[in-house]
C-alpha positions as CSV (number, residue, x, y, z in Angstrom):
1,X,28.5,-132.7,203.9
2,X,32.1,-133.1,202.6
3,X,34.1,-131.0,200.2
4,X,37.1,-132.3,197.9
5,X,39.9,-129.7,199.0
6,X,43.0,-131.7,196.5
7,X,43.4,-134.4,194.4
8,X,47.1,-136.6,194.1
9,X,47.3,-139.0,191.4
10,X,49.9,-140.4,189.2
11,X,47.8,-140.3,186.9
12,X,47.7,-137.0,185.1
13,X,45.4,-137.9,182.1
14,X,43.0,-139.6,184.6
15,X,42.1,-136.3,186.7
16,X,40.5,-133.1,186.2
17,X,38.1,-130.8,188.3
18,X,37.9,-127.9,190.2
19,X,39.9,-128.7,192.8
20,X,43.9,-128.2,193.3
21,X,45.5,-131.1,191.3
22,X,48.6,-132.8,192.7
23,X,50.5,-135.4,190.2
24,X,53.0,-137.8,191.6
25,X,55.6,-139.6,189.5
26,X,55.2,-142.7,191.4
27,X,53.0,-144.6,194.7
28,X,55.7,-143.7,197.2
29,X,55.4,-139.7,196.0
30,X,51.8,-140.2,196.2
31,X,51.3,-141.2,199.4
32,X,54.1,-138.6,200.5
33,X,52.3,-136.1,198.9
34,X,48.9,-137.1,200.2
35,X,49.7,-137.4,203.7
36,X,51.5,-134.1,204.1
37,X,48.6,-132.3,201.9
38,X,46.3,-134.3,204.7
39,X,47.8,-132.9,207.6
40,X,48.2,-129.0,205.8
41,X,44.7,-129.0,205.1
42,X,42.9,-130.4,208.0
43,X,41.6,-133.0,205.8
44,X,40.5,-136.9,205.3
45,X,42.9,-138.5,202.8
46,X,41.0,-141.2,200.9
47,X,42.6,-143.8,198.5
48,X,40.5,-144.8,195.3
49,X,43.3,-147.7,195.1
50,X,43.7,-146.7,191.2
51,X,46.8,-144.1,191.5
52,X,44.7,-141.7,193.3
53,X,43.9,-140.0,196.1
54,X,41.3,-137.4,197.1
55,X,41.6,-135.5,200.5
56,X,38.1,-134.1,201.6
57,X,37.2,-132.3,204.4
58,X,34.2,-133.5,206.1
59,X,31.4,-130.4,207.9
């Protein structure tokens, strides 16, 4: 089972959902962002390769 715990994107009008919402003005913030949020939240980051990136934390 895995669980979406964020969601970075540059890409506001793209995302939505119940989970915490990160926007990154460009791929370099992103993947800042992303890696950081990843180690915080004991989670999995995972590149869609469209802008975005989900982190997910795997049971």
């Amino acid at each position: 089972m895995a669980e979406i715990v964020a969601v970075v994107s540059t890409l506001a009008s793209k995302v939505g959902g119940g989970a915490p919402i990160f926007i990154a003005g460009d791929e370099a913030e992103l993947e800042r962002t992303s890696f950081l949020l990843e180690k915080i939240l004991d989670a999995s980051a995972h590149d869609l390769k469209n802008g975005t990136i989900i982190l997910v934390r795997h049971h």
